[in-house]
C-alpha positions in Angstrom: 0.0 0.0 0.0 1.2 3.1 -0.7 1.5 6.1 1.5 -0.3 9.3 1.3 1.5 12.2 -0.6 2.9 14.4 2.3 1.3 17.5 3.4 2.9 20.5 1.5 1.6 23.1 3.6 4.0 24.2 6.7 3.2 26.5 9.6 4.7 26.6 13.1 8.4 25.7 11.9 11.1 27.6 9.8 10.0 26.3 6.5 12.7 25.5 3.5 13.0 26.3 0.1 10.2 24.1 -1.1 7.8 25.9 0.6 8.9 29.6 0.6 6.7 31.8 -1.4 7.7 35.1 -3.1 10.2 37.2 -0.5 12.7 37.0 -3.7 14.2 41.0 -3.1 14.2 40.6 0.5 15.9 37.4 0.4 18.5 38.7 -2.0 18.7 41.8 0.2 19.7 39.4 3.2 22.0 37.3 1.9 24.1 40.5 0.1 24.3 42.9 2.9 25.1 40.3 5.4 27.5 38.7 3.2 29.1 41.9 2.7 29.4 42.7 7.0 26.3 44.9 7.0 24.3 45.7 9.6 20.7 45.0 8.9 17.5 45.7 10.6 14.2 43.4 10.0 10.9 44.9 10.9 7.9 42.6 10.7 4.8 41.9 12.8 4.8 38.7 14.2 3.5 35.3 11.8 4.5 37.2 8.6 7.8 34.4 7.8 10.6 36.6 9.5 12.2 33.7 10.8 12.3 31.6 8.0 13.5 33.9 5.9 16.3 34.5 7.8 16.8 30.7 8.2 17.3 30.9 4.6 19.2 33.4 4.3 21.4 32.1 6.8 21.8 28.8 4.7 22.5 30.3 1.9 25.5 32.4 3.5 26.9 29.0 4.7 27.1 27.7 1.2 29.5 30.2 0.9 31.5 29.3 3.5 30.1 32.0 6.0 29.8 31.5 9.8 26.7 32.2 10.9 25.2 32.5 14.5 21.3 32.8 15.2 19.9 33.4 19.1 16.5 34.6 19.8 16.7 37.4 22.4 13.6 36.8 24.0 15.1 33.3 25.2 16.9 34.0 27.7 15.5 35.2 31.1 18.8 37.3 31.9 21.7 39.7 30.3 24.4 36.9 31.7 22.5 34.3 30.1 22.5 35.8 27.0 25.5 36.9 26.7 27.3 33.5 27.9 25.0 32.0 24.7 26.6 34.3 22.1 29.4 33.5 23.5 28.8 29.8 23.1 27.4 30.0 19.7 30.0 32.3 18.5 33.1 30.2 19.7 30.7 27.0 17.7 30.5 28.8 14.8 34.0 29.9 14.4 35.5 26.3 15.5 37.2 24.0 14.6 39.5 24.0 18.5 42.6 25.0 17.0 41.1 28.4 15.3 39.6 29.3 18.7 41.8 28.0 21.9 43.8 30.7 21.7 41.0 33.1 22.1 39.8 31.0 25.1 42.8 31.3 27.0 43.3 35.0 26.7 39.4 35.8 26.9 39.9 33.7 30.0 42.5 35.4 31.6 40.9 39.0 31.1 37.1 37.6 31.9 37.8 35.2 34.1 34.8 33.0 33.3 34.0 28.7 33.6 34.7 27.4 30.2 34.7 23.8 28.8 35.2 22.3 25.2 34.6 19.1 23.8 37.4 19.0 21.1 35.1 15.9 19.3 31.7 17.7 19.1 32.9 21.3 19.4 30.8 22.2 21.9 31.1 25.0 23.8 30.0 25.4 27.7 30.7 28.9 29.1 29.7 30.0 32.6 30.4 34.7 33.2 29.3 34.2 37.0 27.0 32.4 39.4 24.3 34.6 41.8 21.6 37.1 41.0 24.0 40.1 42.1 26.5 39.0 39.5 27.2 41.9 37.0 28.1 41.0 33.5 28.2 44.6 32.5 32.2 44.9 33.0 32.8 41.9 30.6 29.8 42.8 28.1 31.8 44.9 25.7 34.6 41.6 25.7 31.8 39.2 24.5 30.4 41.5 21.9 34.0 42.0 20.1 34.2 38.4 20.1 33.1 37.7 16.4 34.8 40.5 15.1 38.5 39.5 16.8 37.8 35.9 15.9 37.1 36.8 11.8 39.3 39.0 11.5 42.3 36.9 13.3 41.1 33.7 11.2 40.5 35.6 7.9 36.4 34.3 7.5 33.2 36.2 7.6 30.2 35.5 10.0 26.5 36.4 10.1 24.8 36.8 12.8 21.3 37.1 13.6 19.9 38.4 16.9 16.4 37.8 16.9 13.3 39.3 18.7 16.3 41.8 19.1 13.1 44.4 20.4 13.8 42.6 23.9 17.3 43.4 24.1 16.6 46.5 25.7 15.0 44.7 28.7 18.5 43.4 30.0 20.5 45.5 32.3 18.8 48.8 31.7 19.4 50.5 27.9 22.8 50.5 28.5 23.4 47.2 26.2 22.6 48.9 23.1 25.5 51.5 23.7 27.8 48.6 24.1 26.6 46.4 21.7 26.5 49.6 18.4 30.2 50.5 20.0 31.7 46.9 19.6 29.5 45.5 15.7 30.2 48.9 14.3 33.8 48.1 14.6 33.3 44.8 12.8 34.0 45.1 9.1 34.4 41.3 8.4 30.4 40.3 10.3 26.9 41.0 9.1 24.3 41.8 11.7 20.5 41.7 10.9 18.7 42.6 14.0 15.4 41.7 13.8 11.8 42.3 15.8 8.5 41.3 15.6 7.0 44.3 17.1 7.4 46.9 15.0 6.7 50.2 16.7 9.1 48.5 19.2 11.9 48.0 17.0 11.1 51.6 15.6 11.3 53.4 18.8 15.2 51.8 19.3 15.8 53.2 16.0 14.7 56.6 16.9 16.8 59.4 16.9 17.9 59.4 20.7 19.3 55.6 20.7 22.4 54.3 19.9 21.3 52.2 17.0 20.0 55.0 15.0 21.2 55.3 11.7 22.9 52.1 12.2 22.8 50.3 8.8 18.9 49.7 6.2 15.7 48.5 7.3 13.6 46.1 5.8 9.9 46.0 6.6 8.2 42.3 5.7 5.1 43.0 3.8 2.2 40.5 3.3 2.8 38.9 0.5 0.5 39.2 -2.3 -2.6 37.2 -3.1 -1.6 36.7 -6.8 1.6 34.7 -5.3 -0.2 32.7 -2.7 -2.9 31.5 -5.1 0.3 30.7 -7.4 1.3 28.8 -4.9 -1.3 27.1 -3.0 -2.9 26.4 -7.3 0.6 24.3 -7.9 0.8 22.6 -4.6 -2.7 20.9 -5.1 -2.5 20.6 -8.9 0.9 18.5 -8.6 -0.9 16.4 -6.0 -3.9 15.6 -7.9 -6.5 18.3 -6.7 -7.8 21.7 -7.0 -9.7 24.6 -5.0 -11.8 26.7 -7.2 -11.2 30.6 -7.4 -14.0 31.1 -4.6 -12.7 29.0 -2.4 -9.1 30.0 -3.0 -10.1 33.2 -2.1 -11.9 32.9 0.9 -9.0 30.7 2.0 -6.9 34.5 1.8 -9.7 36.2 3.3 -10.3 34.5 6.0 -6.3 34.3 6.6 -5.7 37.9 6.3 -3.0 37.0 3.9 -0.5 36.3 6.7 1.7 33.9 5.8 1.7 31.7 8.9 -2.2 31.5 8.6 -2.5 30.8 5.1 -0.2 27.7 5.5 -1.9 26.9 8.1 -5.6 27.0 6.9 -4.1 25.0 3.4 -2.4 22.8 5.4 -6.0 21.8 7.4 -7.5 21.7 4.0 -5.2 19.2 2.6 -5.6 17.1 5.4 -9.7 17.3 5.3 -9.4 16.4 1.8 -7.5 13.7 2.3 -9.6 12.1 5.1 -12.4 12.2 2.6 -10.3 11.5 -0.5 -11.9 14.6 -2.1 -10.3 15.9 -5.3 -12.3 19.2 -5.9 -12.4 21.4 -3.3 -14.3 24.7 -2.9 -15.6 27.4 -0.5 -17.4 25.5 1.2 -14.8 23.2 2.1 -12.6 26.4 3.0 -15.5 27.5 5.3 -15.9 23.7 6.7 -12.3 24.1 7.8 -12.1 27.4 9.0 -15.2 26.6 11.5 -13.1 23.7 12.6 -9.9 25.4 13.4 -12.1 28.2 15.6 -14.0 25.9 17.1 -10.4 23.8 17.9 -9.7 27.0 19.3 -12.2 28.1 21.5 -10.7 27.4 25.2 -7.5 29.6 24.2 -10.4 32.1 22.6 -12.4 32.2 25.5 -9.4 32.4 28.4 -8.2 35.8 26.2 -11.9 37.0 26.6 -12.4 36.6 29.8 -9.0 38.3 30.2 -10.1 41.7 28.8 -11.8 44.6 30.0 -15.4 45.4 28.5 -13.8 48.5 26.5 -11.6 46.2 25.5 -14.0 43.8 24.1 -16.3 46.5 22.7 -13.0 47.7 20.6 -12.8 43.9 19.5 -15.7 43.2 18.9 -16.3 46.6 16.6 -13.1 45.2 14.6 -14.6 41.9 14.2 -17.4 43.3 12.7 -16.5 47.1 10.7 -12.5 46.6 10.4 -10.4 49.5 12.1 -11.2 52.1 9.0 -13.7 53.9 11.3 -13.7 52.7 14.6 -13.3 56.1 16.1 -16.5 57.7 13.6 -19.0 59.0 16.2 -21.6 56.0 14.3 -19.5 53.3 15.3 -18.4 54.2 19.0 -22.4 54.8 19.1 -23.2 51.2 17.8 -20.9 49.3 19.9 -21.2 51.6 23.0 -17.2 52.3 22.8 -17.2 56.3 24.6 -15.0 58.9 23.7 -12.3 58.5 20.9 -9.5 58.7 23.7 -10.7 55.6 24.9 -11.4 53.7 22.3 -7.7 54.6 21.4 -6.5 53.7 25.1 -8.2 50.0 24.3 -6.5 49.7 21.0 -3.2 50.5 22.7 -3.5 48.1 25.2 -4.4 45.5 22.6 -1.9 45.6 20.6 0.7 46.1 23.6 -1.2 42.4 25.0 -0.3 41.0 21.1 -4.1 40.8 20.4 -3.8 43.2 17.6 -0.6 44.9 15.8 0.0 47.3 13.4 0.7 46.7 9.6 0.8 50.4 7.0 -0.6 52.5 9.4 -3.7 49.7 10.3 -4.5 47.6 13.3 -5.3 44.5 12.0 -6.2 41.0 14.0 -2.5 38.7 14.8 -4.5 35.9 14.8 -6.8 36.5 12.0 -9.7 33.6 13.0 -10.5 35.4 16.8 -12.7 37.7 14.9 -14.6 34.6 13.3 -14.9 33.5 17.2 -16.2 36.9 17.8 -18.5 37.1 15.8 -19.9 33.8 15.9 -20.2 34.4 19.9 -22.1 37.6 19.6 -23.5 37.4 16.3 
């Protein structure tokens, strides 16, 4: 018997080549300003692909015999922590042991820190302090030069990637972005992209009163365009035997907002109710079959946010469920949903987007997960 084709819709992981769609400039972008030591920073609101495209950027770099490094800021629960895993990653990256023992013993001498290598896996195992009152500040700007000392001494390039870089800023104070601009602006022979998935975050540490203004180019991740998701999505089914018609292909975007992660997703759930019921032709109402599915899969984790929020919260929801953001402060709308004044409707909205309910994309609140206002709306319609 022979198996069922696999599913060629991916959400939830950092998705490969075979299932990227469009991002072609950006991409290109990526790969030629890190390659050339540039210092890059990545704007996009969360479930928009920022993490697989860097993924694949960083694969590509390392086809050309490029280092690369990736951490995710928001992992670590301290500035020690953090910096003892670039540290690790770093001295990984730039391996094999005889390119970096020297290095080790002279960082070791000046920082004084706990450090073990396995010379057969090359892994690295480094230890700044023990205790809550430990400072790492003093030794910061020694970590940071790191990559810099070691390409430069070696004669190879690295990429790095410091992701949900927005929560950088949390660790000791502000004061790590003056020492981290002082020590990769010095380093001609590694890329930087720093990038954040909250936007007016990453914005405000690029403003002109912090260090990292004017620091290298931004790149803001659009959605990507319907006419290259129903390219995509079309070819996927049509090379597995199947088809979605035009109105169900587009209420497939609709009802996903046409973020990436949720158009995967709501193909990816369509593929797999198709092939449950070994159904070649698919159309809307399939899309809607699905769609009430996934919501109704959801509706603990919709109902625990609910109960969360404020009533003028929920009014301000629930008036974007139903009339969008285009005129939620118009005297007609804060009438029909009972929202007040303008300032607090705009107080509500703040809040929501700072709780990652809502976020901001071209000057527009829009919905992060694009199926709570089908919950809404079926709970109040």
């Amino acid at each position: 018997m022979s198996s069922s084709p696999q599913n060629p819709f991916v959400f939830g992981e950092i998705i490969d080549d075979t299932g990227f769609v469009n991002r072609t400039a950006e991409l290109d972008q990526l790969v030629r300003d890190l390659g050339d030591g540039q210092k890059i920073f990545l704007l996009s609101p969360r479930r928009f692909g920022k993490s697989s495209l860097v993924a694949t950027a960083m694969l590509r770099l390392k086809k050309r015999h490029i280092r690369t490094v990736n951490l995710t800021v928001s992992s670590y629960s301290s500035y020690t922590q953090f910096l003892e895993k670039f540290a690790e990653k770093v001295l990984r990256a730039a391996g094999p042991w005889e390119r970096v023992k020297d290095w080790i013993t002279k960082f070791g001498r000046e920082a004084k820190p706990e450090i073990s290598y396995n010379v057969n896996t090359g892994e690295v195992n480094l230890s700044l302090g023990r205790g809550s009152a430990y400072d790492p500040g003093p030794i910061a700007p020694e970590v940071f030069a790191l990559p810099g000392e070691l390409a430069k001494n070696a004669g190879f390039r690295m990429a790095i990637c410091l992701d949900e870089f927005q929560q950088i800023s949390a660790f000791n104070g502000g004061s790590v972005e003056n020492v981290l601009r002082n020590q990769v602006q010095e380093q001609r022979e590694v890329g930087y992209v720093f990038a954040g998935s909250q936007p007016s975050l990453m914005q405000e540490m690029l403003s002109s009163s912090r260090p990292f203004h004017k620091a290298g180019p931004q790149i803001f991740l659009d959605k990507i365009a319907a006419a290259d998701w129903k390219e995509f999505i079309g070819r996927q089914l049509r090379n597995r035997g199947r088809v979605l018609d035009d109105a169900g292909m587009d209420a497939l975007l609709q009802a996903a907002d046409l973020i990436p992660y949720d158009v995967q997703r709501i193909a990816h759930e369509l593929w797999d109710y198709a092939e449950l019921r070994d159904q070649r032709q698919l159309d809307a109402s399939d899309v809607n079959s699905v769609i009430a599915t996934l919501v109704a899969n959801q509706s603990t984790y919709y109902e625990i946010l609910w109960e969360q929020l404020s009533a003028r919260q929920r009014a301000a929801l629930q008036a974007m469920a139903y009339r969008g953001d285009s005129e939620i402060y118009s005297q007609a709308i804060r009438e029909e949903f009972r929202l007040g004044p303008a300032s607090s409707v705009q107080k509500a909205i703040h809040s929501l987007d700072s709780r990652d309910v809502l976020d901001r994309y071209k000057g527009r609140y829009f919905f992060l997960d694009p199926l709570f206002p089908y919950w809404i709306r079926s709970r109040t319609g």
